[in-house]
C-alpha positions as CSV (number, residue, x, y, z in Angstrom):
1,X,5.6,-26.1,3.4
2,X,5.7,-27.2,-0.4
3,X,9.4,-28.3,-0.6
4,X,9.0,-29.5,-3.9
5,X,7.3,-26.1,-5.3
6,X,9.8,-24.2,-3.4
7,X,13.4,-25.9,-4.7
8,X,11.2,-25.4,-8.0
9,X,10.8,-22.3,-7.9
10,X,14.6,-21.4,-6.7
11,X,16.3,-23.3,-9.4
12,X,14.3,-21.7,-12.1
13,X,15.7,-18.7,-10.3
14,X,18.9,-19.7,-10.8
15,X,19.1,-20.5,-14.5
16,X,17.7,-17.4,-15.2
17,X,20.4,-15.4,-13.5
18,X,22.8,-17.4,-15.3
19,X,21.5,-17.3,-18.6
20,X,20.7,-13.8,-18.9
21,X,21.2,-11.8,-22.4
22,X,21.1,-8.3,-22.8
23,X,20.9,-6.8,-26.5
24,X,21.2,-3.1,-27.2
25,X,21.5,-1.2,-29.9
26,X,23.4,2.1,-29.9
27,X,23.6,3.5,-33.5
28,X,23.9,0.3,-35.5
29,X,26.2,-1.1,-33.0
30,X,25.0,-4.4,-31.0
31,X,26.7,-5.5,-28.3
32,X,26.2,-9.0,-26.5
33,X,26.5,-9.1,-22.3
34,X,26.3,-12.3,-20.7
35,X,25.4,-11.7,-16.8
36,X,26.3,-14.8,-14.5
37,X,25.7,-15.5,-10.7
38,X,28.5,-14.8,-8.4
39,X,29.7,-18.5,-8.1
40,X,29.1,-19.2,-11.7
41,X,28.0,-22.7,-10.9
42,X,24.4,-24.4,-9.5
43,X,24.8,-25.6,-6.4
44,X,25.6,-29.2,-5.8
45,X,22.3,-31.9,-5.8
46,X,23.0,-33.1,-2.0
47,X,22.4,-28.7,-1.3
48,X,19.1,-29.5,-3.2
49,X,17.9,-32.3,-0.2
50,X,17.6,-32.4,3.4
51,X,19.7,-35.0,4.3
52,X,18.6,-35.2,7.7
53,X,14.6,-35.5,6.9
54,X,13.4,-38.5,9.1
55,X,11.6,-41.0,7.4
56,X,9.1,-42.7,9.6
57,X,7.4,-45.5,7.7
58,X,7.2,-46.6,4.1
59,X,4.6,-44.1,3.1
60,X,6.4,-41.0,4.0
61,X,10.0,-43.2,2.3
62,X,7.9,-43.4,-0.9
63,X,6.8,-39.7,-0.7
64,X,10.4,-39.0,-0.2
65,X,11.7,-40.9,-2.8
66,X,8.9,-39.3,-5.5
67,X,10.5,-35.9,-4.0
68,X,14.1,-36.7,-4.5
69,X,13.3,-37.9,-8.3
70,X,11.3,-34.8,-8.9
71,X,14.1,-32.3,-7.2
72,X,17.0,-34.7,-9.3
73,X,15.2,-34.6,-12.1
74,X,15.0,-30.5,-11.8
75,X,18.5,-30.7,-11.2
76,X,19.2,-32.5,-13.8
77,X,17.6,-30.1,-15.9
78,X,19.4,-26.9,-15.1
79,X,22.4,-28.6,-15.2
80,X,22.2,-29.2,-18.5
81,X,20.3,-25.8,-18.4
82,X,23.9,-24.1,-17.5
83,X,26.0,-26.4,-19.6
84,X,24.1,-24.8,-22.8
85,X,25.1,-21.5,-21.4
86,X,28.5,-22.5,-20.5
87,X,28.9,-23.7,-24.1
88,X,27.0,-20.7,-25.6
89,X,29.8,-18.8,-23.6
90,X,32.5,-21.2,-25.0
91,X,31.5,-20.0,-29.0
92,X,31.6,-16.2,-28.2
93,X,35.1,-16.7,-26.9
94,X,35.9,-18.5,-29.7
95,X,34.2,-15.5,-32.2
96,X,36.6,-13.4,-29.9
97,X,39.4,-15.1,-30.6
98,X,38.7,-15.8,-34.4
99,X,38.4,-12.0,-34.3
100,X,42.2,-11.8,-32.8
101,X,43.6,-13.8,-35.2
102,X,41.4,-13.1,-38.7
103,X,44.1,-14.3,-40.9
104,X,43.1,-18.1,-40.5
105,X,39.4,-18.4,-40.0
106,X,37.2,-18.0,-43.4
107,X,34.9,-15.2,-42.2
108,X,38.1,-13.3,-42.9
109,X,39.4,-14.7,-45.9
110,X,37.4,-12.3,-48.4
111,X,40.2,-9.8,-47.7
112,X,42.2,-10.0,-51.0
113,X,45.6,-9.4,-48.5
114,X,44.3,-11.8,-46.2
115,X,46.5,-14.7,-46.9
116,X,49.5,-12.4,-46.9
117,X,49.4,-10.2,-44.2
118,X,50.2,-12.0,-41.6
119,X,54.1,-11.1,-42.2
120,X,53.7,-7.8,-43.7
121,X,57.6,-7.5,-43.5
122,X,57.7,-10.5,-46.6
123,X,55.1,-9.0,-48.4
124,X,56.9,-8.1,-52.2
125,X,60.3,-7.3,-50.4
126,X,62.2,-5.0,-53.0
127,X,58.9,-4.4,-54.7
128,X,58.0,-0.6,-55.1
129,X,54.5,0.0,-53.2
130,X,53.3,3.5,-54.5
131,X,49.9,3.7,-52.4
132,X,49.0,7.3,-52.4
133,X,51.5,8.4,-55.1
134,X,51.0,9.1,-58.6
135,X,50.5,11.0,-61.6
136,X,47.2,12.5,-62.3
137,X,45.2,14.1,-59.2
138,X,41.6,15.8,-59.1
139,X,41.6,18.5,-56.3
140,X,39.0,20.3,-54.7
141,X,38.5,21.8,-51.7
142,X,35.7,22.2,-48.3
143,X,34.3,25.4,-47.0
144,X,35.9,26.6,-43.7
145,X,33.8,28.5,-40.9
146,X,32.4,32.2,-41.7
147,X,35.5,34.4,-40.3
148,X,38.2,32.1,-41.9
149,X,36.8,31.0,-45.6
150,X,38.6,33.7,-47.2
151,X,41.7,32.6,-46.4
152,X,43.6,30.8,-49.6
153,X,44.2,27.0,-50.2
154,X,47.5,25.6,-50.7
155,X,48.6,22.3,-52.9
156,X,52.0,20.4,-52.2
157,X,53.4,18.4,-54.6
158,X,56.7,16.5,-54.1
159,X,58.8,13.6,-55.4
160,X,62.6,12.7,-54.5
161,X,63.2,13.4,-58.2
162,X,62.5,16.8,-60.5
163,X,59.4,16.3,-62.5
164,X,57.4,18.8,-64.6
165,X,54.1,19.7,-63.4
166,X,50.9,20.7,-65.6
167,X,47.6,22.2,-63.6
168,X,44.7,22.4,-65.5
169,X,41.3,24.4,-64.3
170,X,38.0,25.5,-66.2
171,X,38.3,28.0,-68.7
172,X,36.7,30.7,-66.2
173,X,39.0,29.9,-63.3
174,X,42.3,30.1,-64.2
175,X,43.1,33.3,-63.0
176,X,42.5,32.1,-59.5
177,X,46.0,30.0,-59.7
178,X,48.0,32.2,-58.0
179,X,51.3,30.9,-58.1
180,X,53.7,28.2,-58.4
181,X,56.9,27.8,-56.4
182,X,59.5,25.2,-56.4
183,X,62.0,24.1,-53.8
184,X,64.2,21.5,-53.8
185,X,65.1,20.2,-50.0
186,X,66.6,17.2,-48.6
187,X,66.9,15.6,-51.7
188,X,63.5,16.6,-53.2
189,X,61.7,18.6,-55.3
190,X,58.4,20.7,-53.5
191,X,56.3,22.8,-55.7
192,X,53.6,25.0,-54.0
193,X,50.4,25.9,-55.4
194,X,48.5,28.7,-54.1
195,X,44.9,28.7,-55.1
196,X,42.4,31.5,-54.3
197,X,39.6,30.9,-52.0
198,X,37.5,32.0,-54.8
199,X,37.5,28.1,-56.2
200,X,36.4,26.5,-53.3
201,X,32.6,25.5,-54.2
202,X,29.6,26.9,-52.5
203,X,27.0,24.9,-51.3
204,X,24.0,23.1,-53.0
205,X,25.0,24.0,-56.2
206,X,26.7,22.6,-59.7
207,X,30.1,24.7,-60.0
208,X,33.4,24.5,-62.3
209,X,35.8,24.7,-59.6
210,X,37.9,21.6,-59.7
211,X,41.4,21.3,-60.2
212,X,43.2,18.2,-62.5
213,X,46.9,18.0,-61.8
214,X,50.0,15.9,-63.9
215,X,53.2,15.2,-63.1
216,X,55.6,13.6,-65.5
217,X,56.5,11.2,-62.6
218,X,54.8,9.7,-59.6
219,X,54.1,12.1,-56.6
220,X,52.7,12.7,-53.0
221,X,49.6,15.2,-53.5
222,X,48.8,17.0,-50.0
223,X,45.8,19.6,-49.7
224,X,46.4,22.3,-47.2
225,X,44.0,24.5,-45.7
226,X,45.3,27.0,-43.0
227,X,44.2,29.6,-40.8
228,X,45.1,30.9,-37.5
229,X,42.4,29.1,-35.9
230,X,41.1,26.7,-38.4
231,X,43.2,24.4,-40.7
232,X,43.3,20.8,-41.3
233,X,45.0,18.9,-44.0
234,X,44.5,15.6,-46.5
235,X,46.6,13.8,-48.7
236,X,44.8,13.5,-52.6
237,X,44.4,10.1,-53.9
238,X,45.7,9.7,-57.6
239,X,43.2,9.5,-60.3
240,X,43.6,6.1,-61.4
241,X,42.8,5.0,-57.6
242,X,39.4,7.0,-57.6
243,X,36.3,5.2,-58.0
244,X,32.5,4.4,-58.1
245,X,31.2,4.0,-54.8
246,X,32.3,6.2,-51.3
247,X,30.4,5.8,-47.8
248,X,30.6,9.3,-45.9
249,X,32.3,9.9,-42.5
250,X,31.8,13.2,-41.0
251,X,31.5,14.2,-37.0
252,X,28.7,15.4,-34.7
253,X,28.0,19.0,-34.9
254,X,27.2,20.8,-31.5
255,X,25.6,24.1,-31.2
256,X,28.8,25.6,-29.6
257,X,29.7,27.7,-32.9
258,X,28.1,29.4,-35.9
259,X,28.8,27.3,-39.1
260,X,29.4,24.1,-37.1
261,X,27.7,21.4,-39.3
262,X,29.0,18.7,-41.5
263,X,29.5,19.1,-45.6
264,X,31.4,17.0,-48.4
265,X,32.5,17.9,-51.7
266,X,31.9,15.4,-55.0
267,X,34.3,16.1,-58.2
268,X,34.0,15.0,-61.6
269,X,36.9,14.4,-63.8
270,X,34.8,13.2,-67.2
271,X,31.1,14.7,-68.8
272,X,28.1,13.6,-67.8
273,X,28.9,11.8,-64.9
274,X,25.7,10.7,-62.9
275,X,26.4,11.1,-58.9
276,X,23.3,9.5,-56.6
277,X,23.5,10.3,-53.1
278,X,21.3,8.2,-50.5
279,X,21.4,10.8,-47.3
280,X,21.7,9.6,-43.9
281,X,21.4,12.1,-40.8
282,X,21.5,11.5,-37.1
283,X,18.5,13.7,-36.9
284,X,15.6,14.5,-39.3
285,X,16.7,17.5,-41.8
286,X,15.3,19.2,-44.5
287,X,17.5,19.8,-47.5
288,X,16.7,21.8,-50.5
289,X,18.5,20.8,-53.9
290,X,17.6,22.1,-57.1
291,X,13.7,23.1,-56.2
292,X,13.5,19.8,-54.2
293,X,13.6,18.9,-50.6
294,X,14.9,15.5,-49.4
295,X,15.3,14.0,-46.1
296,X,17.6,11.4,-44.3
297,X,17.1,7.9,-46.6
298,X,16.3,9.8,-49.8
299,X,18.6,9.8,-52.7
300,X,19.0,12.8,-55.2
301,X,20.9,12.6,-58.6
302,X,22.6,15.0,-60.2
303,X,25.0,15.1,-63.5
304,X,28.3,16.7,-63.2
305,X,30.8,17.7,-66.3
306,X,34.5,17.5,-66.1
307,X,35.9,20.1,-63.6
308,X,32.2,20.4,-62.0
309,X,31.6,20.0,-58.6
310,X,28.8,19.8,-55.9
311,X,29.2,20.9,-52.2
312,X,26.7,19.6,-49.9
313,X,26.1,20.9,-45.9
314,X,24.1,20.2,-43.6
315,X,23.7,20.8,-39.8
316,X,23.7,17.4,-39.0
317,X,25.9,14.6,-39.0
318,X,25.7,12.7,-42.2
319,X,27.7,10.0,-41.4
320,X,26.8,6.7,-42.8
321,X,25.4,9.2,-46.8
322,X,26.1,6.6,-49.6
323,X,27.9,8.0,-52.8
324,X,27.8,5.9,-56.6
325,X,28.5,7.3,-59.8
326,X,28.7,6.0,-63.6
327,X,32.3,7.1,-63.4
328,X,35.2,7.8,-60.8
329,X,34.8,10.9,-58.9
330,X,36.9,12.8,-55.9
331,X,34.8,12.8,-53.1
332,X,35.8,15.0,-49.6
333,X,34.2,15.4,-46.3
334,X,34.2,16.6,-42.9
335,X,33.0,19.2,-40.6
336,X,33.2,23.0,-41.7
337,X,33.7,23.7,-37.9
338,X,33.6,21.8,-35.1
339,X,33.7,21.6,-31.1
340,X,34.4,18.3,-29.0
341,X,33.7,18.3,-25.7
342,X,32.8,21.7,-25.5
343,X,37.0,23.1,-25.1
344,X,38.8,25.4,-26.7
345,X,37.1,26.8,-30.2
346,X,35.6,25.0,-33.5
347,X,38.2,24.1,-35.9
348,X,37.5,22.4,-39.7
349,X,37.9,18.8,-39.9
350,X,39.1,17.6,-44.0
351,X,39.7,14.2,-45.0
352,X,39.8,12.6,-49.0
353,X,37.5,10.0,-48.5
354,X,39.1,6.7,-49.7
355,X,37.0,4.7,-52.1
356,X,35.0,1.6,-50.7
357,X,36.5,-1.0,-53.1
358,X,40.0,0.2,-51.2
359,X,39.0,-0.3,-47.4
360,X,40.8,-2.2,-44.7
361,X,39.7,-4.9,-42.4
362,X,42.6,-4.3,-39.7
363,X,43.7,-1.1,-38.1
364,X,46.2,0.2,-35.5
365,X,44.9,3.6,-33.8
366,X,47.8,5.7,-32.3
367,X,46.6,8.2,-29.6
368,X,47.3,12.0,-30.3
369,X,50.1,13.1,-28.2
370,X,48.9,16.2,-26.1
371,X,45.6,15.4,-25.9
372,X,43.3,14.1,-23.2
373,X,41.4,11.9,-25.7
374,X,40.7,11.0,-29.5
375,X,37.4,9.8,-30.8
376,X,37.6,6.6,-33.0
377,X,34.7,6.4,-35.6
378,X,34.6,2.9,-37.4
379,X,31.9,2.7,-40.4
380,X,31.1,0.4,-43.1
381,X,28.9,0.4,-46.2
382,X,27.7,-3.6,-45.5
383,X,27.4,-5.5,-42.3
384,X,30.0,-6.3,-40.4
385,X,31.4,-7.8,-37.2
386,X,33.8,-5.9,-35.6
387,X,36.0,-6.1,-32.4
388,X,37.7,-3.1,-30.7
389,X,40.6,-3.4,-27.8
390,X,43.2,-1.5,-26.4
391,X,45.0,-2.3,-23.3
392,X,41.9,-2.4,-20.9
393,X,39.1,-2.9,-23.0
394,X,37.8,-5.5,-25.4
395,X,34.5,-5.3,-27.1
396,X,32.8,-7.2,-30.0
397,X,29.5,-6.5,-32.0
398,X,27.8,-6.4,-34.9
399,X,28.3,-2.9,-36.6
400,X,25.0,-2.7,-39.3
401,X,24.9,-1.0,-43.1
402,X,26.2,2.3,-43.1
403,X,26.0,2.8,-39.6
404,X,28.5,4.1,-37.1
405,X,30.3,2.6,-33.5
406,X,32.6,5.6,-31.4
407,X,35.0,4.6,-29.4
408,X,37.6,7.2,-26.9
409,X,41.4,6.2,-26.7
410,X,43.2,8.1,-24.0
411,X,46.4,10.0,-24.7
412,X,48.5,6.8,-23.8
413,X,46.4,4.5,-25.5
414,X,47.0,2.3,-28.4
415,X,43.2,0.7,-29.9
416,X,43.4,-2.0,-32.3
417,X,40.1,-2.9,-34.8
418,X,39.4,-6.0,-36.6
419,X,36.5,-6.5,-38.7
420,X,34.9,-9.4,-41.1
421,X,34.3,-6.6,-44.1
422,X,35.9,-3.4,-45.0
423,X,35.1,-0.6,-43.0
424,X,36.4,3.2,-42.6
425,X,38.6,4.1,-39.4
426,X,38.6,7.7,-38.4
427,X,40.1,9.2,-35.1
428,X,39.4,12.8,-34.0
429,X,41.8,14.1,-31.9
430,X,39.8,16.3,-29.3
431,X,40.4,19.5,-27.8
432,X,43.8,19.5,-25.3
433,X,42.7,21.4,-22.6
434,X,40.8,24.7,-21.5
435,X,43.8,26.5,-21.3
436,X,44.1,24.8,-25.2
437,X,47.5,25.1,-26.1
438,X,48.0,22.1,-28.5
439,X,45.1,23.3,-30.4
440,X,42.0,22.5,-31.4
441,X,40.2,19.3,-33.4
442,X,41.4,17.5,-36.3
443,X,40.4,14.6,-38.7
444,X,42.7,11.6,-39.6
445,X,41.7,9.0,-41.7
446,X,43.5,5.8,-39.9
447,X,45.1,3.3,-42.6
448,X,45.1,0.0,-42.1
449,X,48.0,-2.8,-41.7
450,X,47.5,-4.2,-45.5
451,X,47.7,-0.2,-46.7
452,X,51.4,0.3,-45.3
453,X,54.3,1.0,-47.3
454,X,57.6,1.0,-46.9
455,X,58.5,4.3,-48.2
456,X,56.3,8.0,-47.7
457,X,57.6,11.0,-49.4
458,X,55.7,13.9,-47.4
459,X,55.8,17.5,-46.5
460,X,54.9,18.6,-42.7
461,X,53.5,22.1,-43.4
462,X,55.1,25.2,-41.6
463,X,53.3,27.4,-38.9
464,X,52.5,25.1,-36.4
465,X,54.1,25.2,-33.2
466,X,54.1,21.2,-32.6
467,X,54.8,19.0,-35.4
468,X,54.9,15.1,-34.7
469,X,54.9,12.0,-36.8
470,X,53.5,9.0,-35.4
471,X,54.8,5.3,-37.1
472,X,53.1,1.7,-36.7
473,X,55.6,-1.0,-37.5
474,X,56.0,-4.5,-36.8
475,X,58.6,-4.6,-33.6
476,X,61.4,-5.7,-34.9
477,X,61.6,-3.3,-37.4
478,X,61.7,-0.5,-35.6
479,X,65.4,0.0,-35.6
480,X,65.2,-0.4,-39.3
481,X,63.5,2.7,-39.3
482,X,65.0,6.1,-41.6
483,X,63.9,9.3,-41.3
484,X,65.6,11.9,-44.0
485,X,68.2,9.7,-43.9
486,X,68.7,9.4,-40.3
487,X,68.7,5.8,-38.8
488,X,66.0,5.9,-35.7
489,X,66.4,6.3,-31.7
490,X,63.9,4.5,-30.3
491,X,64.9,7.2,-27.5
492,X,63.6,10.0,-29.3
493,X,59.6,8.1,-29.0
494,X,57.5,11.0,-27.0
495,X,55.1,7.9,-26.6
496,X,55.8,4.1,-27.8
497,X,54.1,1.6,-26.8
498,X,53.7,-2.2,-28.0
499,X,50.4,-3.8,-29.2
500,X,49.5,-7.2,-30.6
501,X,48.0,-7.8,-34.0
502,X,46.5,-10.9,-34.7
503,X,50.0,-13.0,-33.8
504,X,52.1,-10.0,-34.6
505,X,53.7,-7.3,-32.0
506,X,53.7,-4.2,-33.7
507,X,55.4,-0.8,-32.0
508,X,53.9,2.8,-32.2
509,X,55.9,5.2,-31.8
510,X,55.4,9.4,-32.5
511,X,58.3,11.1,-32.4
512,X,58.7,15.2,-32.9
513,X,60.4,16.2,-36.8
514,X,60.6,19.7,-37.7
515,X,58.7,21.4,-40.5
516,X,59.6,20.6,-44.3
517,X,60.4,17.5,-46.5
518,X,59.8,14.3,-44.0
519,X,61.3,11.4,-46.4
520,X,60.5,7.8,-44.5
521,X,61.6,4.7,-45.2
522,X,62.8,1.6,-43.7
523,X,66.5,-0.2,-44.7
524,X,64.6,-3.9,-44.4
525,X,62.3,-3.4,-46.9
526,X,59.4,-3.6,-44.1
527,X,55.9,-1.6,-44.2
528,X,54.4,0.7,-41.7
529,X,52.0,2.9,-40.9
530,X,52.6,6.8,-41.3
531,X,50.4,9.9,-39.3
532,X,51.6,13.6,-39.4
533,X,50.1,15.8,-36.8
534,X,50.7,19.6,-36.6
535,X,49.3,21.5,-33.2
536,X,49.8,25.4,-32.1
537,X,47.3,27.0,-29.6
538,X,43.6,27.0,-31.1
539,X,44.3,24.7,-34.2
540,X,45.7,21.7,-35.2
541,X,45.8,19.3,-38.3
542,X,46.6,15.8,-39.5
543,X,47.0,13.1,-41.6
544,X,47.8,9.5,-43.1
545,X,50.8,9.3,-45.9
546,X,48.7,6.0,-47.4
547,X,44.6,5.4,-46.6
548,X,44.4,3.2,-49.9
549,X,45.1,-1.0,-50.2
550,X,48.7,-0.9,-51.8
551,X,48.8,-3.2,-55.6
552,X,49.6,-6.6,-53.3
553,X,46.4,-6.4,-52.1
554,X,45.2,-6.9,-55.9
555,X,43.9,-3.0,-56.6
């Protein structure tokens, strides 16, 4: 028997059971497993030798001796073999931790709110943060599923204070303004739009069916679009935060229901505004625009006049489309009917996409109460690294240009995402159960911990039977928390739990608010997160009172 060739042959064994890496690549998303033996360690050098071996005269002692250099000298090599690995080991836990704490290692530090938002309580105490509010809005709206896109759109507008309120439409359209109410509850002033489903664009074509809104003070714009089984809703981003450049997030369509595909909208709020669209499509399509047909990774340009829009769908998920224009447009996007998991029925899914200059690097993702799972979508226009935990879990990778990583939360769990460059945060809350009686899907665009504020004026629309906000605030400000003037019961939390950001503990908590004015704010000045949910059997709807960096973050 070769002894030599056989310990040879079982350390090399060895090392490569300990130093084992396994890449794959799942959509853009890269994740790094490092496999190790089940003692972790080589075994000692004396379990490398035969202690006992007899040695019978100085030949056979010298053959030993060659042996036992030759079997130390392997040792010695995977030793130093494993010590790489153990140290390779040693700098992915320290990415992993620089990850859990990104407001002190550079990788992080191109985050204009970086250096400030590590005590988000401090940040401009007494200073009014306005986020989503404003003056000037450009509305339009997405197509809903066959049997429910006849059904009118609605527009809140509201402000603690009266203001006077000027709607302007093309020439050709204003007829389809069908009314304007005004109520004044809880201390503010609501006005109502009702628009006809006649201006909501059609597909693939150039249309003047936008809508420019101006208050004489600064407002909270929400977009409303309700049917029995098929609603969703969006808060509208004030002109002077639109911009240049937008990355697409939509959902996976399944063949469950007619009409099921993905779609966004694209306004235009001055003349000759050029829009270029790069497609992206998780399968191969064929699209026809204007006598041309383009694929996934072609771009096609197209000039749009004030109050002109362009509706784009597809049966595919376009997730990851890139968006630039010569001047700010209004971009929307979603799915114009969609099934997860294959319960309950299709509903719309309708977010306002926020720009890409006005992204986040650090998100806290509720769950949605009453159902058995959301679906987190994180995207970014550059490359990224990214890290994803809740409770159980913790994952790193390397999330590549416009490309997309899913993640599921269940309905008690809290995920928390860190990343080195902006990205877009989505969660989908999926269908409850088969019997379906908190409804059906819904988009909400997730903000992140530099876009709180410390103050939301909102409306939680009427006609759903379950209506819920959910807040994200640093723990001990919870009981600094005011809701229409009401100091809060941590008591009254359907779900709370406690999650750690970076070095802070943060508490989410959703809590059920009946329909109407939902005034927020907190009495120490400190900023939090802000979700309303709606659900009733069949349908259901959300969304974010901020998605945008507030004006500390230098936008």
């Amino acid at each position: 028997m070769n002894l030599h060739r056989l310990n040879k042959q079982e350390l090399k064994r060895k090392k490569d059971n300990f130093l084992n890496y396994d890449f794959e690549d799942q959509g853009g998303y890269e994740e790094l497993r490092m496999q190790t033996t089940e003692t972790g360690n080589i075994e000692q050098i004396s379990d490398c030798l035969d202690v006992n071996h007899p040695i019978a005269s100085k030949r056979r002692l010298k053959a030993f001796l060659v042996v036992l250099l030759i079997i130390i000298l392997i040792c010695g090599l995977t030793t130093i073999g494993v010590l790489f690995g153990l140290e390779t080991r040693k700098l992915k836990e320290i990415d992993m931790k620089q990850l859990s704490q990104p407001l002190i290692k550079d990788e992080f530090m191109n985050n204009p709110c970086r250096s400030k938002s590590k005590n988000p309580k401090l940040i401009d105490q007494g200073k009014k943060e306005w986020g989503s509010r404003g003056r000037s809005f450009l509305v339009s709206f997405l197509q809903n599923h066959n049997k429910a896109n006849e059904t009118n759109r609605t527009i809140i507008v509201s402000s603690e204070t009266d203001f006077d309120l000027i709607v302007s439409l093309p020439e050709n359209q204003r007829s389809n303004l069908i009314s304007i109410s005004t109520l004044r509850s809880r201390n503010v002033t609501l006005k109502k739009l009702d628009v006809h489903h006649s201006l909501v664009p059609s597909y693939n074509t150039t249309e003047s069916k936008a809508i420019i809104i101006n208050t004489s003070v600064r407002t909270s714009v929400l977009s409303v679009t309700k049917h029995d089984v098929s609603s969703d809703t969006t808060t509208v981003f004030p002109i002077d935060k639109l911009s240049t450049d937008y990355i697409i997030s939509t959902a996976t369509p399944t063949d469950k229901f007619f009409g099921s595909g993905s779609h966004f909208t694209i306004a235009a709020m001055k003349d000759n505004t050029i829009v270029s669209i790069v497609f992206k499509a998780d399968h191969d399509i064929d699209i026809v625009l204007q006598g041309k047909s383009y694929g996934s990774g072609d771009t096609f340009n197209v000039i749009l006049n004030k109050y002109q829009t362009f509706q784009i769908g597809l049966k595919a998920d376009m997730t990851g489309t890139m968006i630039r224009s010569s001047n700010p447009v209004a971009v929307f996007a979603g799915n114009r009917c969609l099934a997860v998991g294959y319960l309950g029925y299709c509903s719309m899914l309708m977010e306002m996409v926020p720009p890409a200059d006005k992204l986040d690097y650090v998100f806290i993702v509720p769950p949605n109460i009453h159902r058995y799972q959301s679906q987190v979508r994180i995207l970014s226009a550059v490359k990224t690294k990214i890290k994803f935990t809740t409770k159980d879990m913790k994952t790193t990778g390397l999330l590549l240009k416009d490309r997309f990583a899913d993640f599921i939360i269940r309905e008690h769990e809290v995920g928390v995402v860190y990343s080195t460059e902006p990205i877009l945060v989505n969660s989908i809350a999926l269908a409850s159960t088969k019997t379906n009686i908190y409804g059906d899907p819904f988009m909400v665009t997730i903000p992140g911990i530099n876009q709180y504020l410390n103050e939301y004026i909102n409306v939680v629309p009427d006609g759903f039977t379950f209506n819920f906000a959910t807040f994200m605030i640093r723990n001990d400000s919870l009981r600094s928390l005011q809701i229409n003037g009401t100091n809060m019961n941590i008591y009254k939390c359907l779900f709370h739990s406690s999650v750690l950001v970076g070095t802070d503990l943060y508490s989410v908590c959703t809590v059920s608010v009946p329909f109407g004015v939902i005034d927020v704010k907190t009495s120490d000045g400190s900023r939090f997160g802000f979700i309303v949910t709606g659900q009733r059997k069949n349908d259901g709807h959300g969304y974010a009172g901020n998605a945008l960096l507030t004006a500390s973050c230098g936008t």
